[in-house]
VEXVEXFI-174397 format. One record per residue (C-alpha): residue in one letter; x, y negated, z negated. Coordinates in steps of 0.001 Angstrom, whole numbers, plus 500000, padded with zeros to 6 digits. Last residue first. Layout:
AXYZ...
This chain:
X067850987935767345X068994984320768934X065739984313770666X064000984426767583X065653982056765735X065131979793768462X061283980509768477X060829979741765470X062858976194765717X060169975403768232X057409975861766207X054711977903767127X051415975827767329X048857976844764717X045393977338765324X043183976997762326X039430978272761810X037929977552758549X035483980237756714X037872980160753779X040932980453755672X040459982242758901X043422982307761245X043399982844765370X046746983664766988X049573982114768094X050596980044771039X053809980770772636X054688978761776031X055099978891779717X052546975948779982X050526977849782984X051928981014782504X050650981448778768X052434983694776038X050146985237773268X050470989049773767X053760988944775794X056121987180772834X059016989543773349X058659989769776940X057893986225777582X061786985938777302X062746985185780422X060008982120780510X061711980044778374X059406978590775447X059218975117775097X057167974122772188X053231973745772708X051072970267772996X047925972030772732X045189971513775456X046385974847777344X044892976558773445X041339975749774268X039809977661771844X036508979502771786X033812979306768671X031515977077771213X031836973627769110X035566973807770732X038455974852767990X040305972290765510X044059971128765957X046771972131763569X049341969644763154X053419968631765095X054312965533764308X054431963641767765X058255963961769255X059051959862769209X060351957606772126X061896954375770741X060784951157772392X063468948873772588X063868946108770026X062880942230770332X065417939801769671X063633936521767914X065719933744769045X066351930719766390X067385927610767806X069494925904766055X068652922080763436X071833921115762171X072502918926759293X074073915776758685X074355913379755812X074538909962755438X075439907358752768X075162903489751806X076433900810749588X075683898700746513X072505896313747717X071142899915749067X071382901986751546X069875905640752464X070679908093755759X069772911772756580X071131912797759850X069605915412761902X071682917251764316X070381919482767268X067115921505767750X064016919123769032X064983919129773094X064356923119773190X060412922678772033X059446922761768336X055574923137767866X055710920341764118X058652919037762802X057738917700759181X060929915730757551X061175915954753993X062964912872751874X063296913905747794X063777910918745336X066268910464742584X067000907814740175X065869909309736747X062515910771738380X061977913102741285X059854910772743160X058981912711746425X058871910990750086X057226912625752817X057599911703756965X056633912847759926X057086913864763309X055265915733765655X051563913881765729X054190910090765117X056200908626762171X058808907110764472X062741909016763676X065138906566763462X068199906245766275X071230907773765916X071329910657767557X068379912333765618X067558909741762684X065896910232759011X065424907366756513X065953906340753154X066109902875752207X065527900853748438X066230902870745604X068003900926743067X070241902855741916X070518905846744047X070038909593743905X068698910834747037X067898914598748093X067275915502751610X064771918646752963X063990919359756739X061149920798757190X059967923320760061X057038923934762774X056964926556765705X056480926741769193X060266927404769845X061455929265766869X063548928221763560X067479927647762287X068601925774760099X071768924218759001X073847922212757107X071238923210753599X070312922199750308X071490917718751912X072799915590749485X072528911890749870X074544909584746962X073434905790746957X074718903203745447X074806902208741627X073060900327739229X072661901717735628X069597900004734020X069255899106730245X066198898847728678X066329897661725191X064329897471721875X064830895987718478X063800896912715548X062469896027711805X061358898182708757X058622897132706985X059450897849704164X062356897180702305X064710900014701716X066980897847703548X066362899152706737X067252897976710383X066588900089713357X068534899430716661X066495901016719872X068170902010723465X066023903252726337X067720904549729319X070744904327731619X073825906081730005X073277909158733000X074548906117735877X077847905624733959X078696902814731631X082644902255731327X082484901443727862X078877901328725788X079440898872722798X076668898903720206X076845895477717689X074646895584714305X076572898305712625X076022901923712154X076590905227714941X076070908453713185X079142910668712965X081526912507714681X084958913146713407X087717910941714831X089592910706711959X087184909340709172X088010905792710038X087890905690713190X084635907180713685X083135909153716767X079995908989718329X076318909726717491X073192908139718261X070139909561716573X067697910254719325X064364907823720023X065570908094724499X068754906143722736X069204905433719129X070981902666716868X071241902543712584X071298898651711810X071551898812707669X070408896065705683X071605893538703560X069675893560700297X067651891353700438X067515890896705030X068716889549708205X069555891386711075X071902890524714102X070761893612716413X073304893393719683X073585895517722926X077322895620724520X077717896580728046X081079897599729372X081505897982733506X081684901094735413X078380901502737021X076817898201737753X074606896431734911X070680895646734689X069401894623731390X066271894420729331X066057893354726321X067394889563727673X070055887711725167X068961884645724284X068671885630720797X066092887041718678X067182887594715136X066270891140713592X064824891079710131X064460893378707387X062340893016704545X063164890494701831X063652891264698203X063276888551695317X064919888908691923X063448886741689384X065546886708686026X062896885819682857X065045883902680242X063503883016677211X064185879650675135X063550879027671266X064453875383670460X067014875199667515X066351872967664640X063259872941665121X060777874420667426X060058872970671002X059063876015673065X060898877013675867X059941879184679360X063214879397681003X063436880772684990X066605882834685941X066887882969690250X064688883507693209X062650881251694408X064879880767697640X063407884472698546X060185882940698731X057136883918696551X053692883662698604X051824883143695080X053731881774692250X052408882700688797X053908881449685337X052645883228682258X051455881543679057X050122884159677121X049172883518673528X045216882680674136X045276885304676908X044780885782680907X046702882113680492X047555881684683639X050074878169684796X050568877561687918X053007877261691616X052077877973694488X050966874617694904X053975873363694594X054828869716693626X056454869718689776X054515868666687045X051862871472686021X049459870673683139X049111874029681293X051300873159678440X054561871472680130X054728872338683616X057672872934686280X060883871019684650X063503871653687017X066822873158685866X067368874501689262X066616877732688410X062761876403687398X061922874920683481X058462876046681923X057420874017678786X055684874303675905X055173871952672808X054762873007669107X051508872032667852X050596875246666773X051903878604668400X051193880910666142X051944883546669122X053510882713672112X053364884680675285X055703884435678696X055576886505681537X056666885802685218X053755887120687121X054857887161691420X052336886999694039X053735888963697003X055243887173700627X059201887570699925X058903891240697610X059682891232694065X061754892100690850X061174891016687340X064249891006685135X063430890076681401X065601888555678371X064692888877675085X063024885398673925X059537886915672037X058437884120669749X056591884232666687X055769880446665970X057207879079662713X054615878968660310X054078875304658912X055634874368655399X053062874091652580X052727871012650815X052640871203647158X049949869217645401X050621868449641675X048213868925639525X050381869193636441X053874868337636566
């Protein structure tokens, strides 16, 4: 038939329904994309996990503010949610009403959450007696589950593991048992949680080793002058420290001109005691006891202060070395002032020339050297050898 008017069918809308993941982080602003092209008068409409119709067009329906509708682009139709929540995640459906079959695309949200420790009642810091089991928890939270990872002093804690036969290896899980706690596991202990997340969460504790005291004493005794001054040195190591004292027959010492008193923090638990004892007379020496308490117990040591007598030597008589002495300012020498060796007088015969009555010695002659004069004094040991020839 001529004429006739034939009625063209609409275009079908192009229509991209592959399947998408997006993943994101609790607290971002998520995209989930959706873009329609030839759209027409075909309706569109964004359906939640839970089936929930969200917004048809632009117009949103459901409650959230988060929650809309961008269209950057004619064809897109993208759904935004600011602040996303990890209970948004899930497979969201944008369709579009075509016939016979309505065209649906799946976008699958993943959302991640950073690691989180839950606070308990539990104090961070703790005070337990020596000997007793402690046990320090980290319950963490987190997409994906994380790992707790623990260290003391900011060191990698290590200990043995069951299940790979006792071989060290790096201590995991959200629970850290310390058995029969001694004084040197005192300290600061942190759990770390990661999930690959950031940012990554921990937990802190202080935990304090109580125990009583222990007094050791470098030296029993010691021994010094009357008239002088000394110190007597005592080492502590107590949890907590509360007394430390000195006492001479068992009374404490007042802080006074002679004695007194200075304490030393060596760290960790341990503190130094001296005791200044200034001009010692004879009632100072005898035993010092060094004595600390606390709520646990208490200990003493004793030392022993001696007099110390300074023995003085005897005198020891000494030949003078023998040395040439110079002549008078007149040229002559005054040989009766030298200290001369014994000489007997029997035997002046064989040393006539220089022998002297009055000392009944040898002296020897005059010698130039160089325009200086020297008298030498004729050794004794000379003169032996002689008289034995």
């Amino acid at each position: 038939m001529t004429g006739a008017i034939v009625e063209e069918e609409p275009l079908m809308p192009i229509f991209d329904k592959s399947t998408i993941n997006v993943t994101t982080v609790a607290g971002e602003t998520v995209y989930l994309p959706c873009a329609v092209e030839r759209k027409g008068e075909h309706n569109l409409i964004w359906l939640n996990p839970r089936k929930t119709l969200i917004s048809q067009e632009d117009s949103r329906f459901i409650d959230d503010s988060r929650i809309s509708v961008e269209r950057p682009k004619i064809k897109d139709w993208n759904l935004m949610i600011r602040e996303v929540r990890y209970n948004d995640s899930g497979v969201y459906m944008c369709q579009i009403n075509t016939k016979p079959i309505v065209e649906i695309k799946r976008i699958n949200l993943f959302v991640k959450v950073p690691p989180e420790i839950l606070e308990y009642w539990t104090s961070t810091k703790l005070e337990v007696t020596e000997g007793t089991t402690v046990d320090l928890m980290c319950n963490a939270t987190g997409v994906p589950p994380p790992v707790v990872t623990w260290y003391k002093q900011s060191n990698l804690l290590k200990g043995a593991d069951q299940n790979s036969g006792g071989e060290e290896s790096t201590l995991i899980g959200e629970v850290l048992l310390l058995h029969n706690i001694s004084r040197y596991c005192d300290g600061t202990y942190e759990c770390y949680a990661e999930n690959g997340v950031l940012p990554i969460a921990k937990r802190q504790f202080e935990v304090t080793v109580l125990y009583p005291p222990e007094v050791t004493l470098p030296t029993k005794r010691i021994g010094q002058s009357v008239g002088k001054e000394t110190i007597l040195q005592c080492k502590v190591s107590a949890s907590p420290q509360e007394s430390i004292i000195w006492t001479k027959n068992g009374s404490a010492l007042p802080q006074t001109y002679k004695y007194w008193t200075e304490l030393y923090d060596e760290g960790h638990h341990e503190k130094t005691l001296h005791l200044n004892i200034i001009d010692l007379d004879k009632e100072d020496f005898g035993y010092y006891s060094c004595e600390a308490s606390n709520t646990l117990g208490r200990d003493r040591e004793t030392m022993l202060l001696y007099e110390y007598k300074i023995i003085k030597p005897r005198p020891r008589v000494t030949t003078p070395e023998w040395r040439p002495l110079p002549g008078t300012t007149d040229g002559n020498y005054d040989y009766k002032s030298v200290i001369a060796p014994y000489y007997p007088q029997s035997n002046k015969e064989k040393f006539g020339y220089n022998y002297d009555p009055q000392y009944d010695a040898a002296v020897s002659v005059w010698i130039y050297c160089d325009t200086i004069r020297i008298v030498t004094v004729a050794l004794i040991t000379l003169i032996n050898q002689s008289l034995i020839r």
